[in-house]
N, C-alpha and C positions, 0 to 999 in steps of 0.2 A: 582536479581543482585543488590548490593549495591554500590555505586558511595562515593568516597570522594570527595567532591565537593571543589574547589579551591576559594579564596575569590577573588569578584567582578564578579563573573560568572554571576550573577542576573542581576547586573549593566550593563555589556554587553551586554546581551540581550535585556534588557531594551534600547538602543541605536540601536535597530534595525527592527524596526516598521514594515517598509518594508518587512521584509522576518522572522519576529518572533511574532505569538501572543502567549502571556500568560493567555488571557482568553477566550478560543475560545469560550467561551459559548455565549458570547457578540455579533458572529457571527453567529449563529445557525437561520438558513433559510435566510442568505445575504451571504454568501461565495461569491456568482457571482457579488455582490455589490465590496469586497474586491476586487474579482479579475480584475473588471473589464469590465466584458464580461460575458455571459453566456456559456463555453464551458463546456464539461462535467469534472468532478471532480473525481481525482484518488486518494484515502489513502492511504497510509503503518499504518498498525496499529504495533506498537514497531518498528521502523524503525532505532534505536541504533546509529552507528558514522554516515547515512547518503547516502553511498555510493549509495544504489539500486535506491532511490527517485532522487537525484542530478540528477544522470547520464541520469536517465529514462525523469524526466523533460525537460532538455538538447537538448534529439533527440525528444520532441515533443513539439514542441508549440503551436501543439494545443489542447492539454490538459492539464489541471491545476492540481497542485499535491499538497497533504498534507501529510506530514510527521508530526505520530506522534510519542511522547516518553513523558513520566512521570518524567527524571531525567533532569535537567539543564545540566548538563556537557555532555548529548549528544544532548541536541539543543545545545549545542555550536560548539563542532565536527563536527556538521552537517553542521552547519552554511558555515565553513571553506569547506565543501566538495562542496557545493552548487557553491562557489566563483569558486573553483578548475573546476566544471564541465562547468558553464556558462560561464568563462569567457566572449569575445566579442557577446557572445550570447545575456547575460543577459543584456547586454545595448540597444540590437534591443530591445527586448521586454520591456526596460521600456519605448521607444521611443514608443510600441506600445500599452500601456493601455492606459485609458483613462484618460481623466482630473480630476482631481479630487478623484481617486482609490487611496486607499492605497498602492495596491500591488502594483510589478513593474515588477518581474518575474512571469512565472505560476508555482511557487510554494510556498509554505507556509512552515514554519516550528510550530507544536502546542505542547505549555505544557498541555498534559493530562494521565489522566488513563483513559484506557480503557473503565475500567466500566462505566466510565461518558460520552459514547459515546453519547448518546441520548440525554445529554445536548448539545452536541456542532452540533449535527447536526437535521434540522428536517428531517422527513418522504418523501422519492423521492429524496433529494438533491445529494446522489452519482450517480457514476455510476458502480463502482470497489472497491474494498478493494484488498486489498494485506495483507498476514499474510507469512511471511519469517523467518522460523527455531525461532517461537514462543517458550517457556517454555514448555518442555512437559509436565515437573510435575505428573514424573513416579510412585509418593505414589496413591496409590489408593485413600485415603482420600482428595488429595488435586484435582482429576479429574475433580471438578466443575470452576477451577481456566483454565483449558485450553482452548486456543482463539476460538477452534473448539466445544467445547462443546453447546449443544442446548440453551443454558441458554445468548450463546455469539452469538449463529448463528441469532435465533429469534431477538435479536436487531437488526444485520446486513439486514432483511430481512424488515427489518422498515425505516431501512433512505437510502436503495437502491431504485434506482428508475426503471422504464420500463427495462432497458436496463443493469439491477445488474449482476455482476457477484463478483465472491471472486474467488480469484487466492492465490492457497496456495505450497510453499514448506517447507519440514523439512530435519533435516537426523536423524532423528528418526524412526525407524520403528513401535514402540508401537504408538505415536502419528499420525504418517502415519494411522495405521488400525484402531484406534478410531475415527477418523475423516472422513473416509472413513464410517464409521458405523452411524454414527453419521450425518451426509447428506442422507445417506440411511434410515435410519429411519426415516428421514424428511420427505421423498419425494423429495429429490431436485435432479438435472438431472446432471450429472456430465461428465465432457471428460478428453480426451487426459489426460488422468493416467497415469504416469511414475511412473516406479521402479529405474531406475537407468540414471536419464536425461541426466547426459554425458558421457554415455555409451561409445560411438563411439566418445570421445574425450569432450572439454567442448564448449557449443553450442552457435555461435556465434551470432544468432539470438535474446539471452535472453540475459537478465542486470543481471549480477548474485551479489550476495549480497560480503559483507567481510567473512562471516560466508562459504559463498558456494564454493567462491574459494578456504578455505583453508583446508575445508573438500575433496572437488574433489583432490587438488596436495596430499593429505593423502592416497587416493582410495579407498574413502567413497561413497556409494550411495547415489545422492541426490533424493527424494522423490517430487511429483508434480502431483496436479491434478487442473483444471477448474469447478468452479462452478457454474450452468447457471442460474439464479434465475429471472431476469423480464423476464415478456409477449414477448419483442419485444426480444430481446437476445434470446429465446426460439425459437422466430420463425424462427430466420436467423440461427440458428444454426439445424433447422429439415428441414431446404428448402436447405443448404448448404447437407445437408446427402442426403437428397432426390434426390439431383441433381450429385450425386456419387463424391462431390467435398468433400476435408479438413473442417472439421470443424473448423471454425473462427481461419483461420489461417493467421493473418497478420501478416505482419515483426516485424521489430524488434521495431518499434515504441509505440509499447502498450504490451511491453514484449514475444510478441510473433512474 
C-alpha cells in the first residue's frame, strides 16, 4: 500500500512525543522505562488508521500497547483514533505514570517496518503480537514477504517473552491455510481456530479492526486463530484443558 503523504505530517508527529516514537530502536530493551511501569507489552504489527490498538488500549489499563506502521499518514490517523478512544481515560493514566516517563497513556504509536522488528525490541520484552488482515501476498514469489511466514514467525519467537502468544486474524483464506501450515511446521501449539468468527452474528467480546467490520457487513468470513508460544502460556493453557475449562478465555480486555 502506498500513502500520499500530506505536507507537515512529519512535523506533527514530531509534536507528539508523548504517544509517537520515530525511532523505536532508541527504545529496544526500556519500552517499561517509556512506559513507565513494567506491565506486560501488547503489538499490533501494521496496525494502519488505528482503530483495533486505540480501542483495545482504552478498555485496559493494564496493559501497554504499541502500535506499529511504516507510513506517517497512518501514525497520524492513528494518533486521531487514540484521542477519540481515550478520551477522559487518557488523562487518569497520565495522572498515573510516573515521574519523569515519557509516556503518558499505555500506548505507543511506532514508525517501523516490520522487518526491523529485532531492532526495536529485545529478546523477552513482549507478551503478544497481534497480526490483523496482514498483506497476504497471494504471488507465490512474493510468500517470504507474509507476516506469518517462518522467516517472520522465528523473530516473533525472539523478542516474546514466557508468556508469548500471536493472535492472528485475516479474511483471506490462502493466507489463513499457509499460516496455519506454517505454525505447524514449527511446532507451535495453536487454539481456538475460527473459520468464520462472526458467524452467529459479530462478536462482542473482540475489538475488531476497520478492515473486519467491513468485510463481516459484506458476509465475509473472518479467519482467527491463537498462538501459544512461552513456557508459562503453555502451561495455563494445558492446565485450563486439563481442568475441562475454555482455553484462556478472557473477556474482552485482551481481545478476548
Amino acid at each position: 500500500m502506498r500513502l500520499r503523504g500530506k505536507k507537515g505530517i512529519r512535523e506533527t508527529l514530531e509534536q507528539q512525543p508523548d504517544l509517537v516514537v520515530l525511532q523505536p530502536s532508541d527504545w529496544k530493551g526500556r519500552w517499561a522505562e517509556f512506559f513507565g511501569n513494567d506491565r506486560p507489552i501488547h503489538v499490533e504489527l501494521g496496525m494502519g488508521k488505528g482503530k483495533f490498538i486505540s480501542e483495545l488500549s482504552a478498555a485496559n489499563p493494564h496493559i501497554n500497547y504499541i502500535g506499529v506502521d511504516m507510513y506517517d499518514e497512518l501514525l497520524r490517523k492513528a494518533s486521531g483514533k487514540v484521542a477519540q478512544a481515550h478520551g477522559a481515560a487518557g488523562s487518569e493514566q497520565e495522572g498515573a505514570a510516573s515521574e519523569g516517563s515519557p509516556g503518558k497513556r499505555n500506548i505507543v504509536l511506532a514508525l517501523m517496518n516490520i522487518e526491523r522488528l529485532e531492532e526495536a525490541f529485545a529478546e523477552n520484552e513482549l507478551e503478544r503480537i497481534y497480526l490483523n488482515f496482514s498483506d497476504p501476498w497471494p504471488k507465490t514469489k512474493h510468500h517470504r514477504r507474509r507476516l506469518t511466514h517462518p522467516d517472520f514467525v522465528r523473530r516473533y519467537l525472539k523478542v516474546l517473552n514466557d508468556r508469548g502468544q500471536v493472535h492472528f486474524k485475516t479474511d483471506s483464506r490462502i493466507l489463513f491455510e499457509f499460516s496455519l501450515n506454517s505454525f505447524a511446521d514449527m511446532g507451535l501449539r495453536m487454539r481456538n481456530i475460527s473459520l468464520d468468527l462472526h458467524a452467529d452474528g459479530l462478536r462482542d467480546d473482540l475489538v475488531p479492526t476497520e478492515y473486519e467490520l467491513k468485510f463481516h457487513e459484506q458476509g465475509m468470513p473472518i479467519y482467527r486463530c491463537e498462538v501459544v508460544i512461552g513456557k508459562d502460556a503453555l502451561k495455563e493453557h494445558e492446565e485450563a484443558l486439563a481442568g475441562g475449562g475454555a482455553s484462556s478465555s478472557r473477556p474482552k480486555q485482551a481481545d478476548r
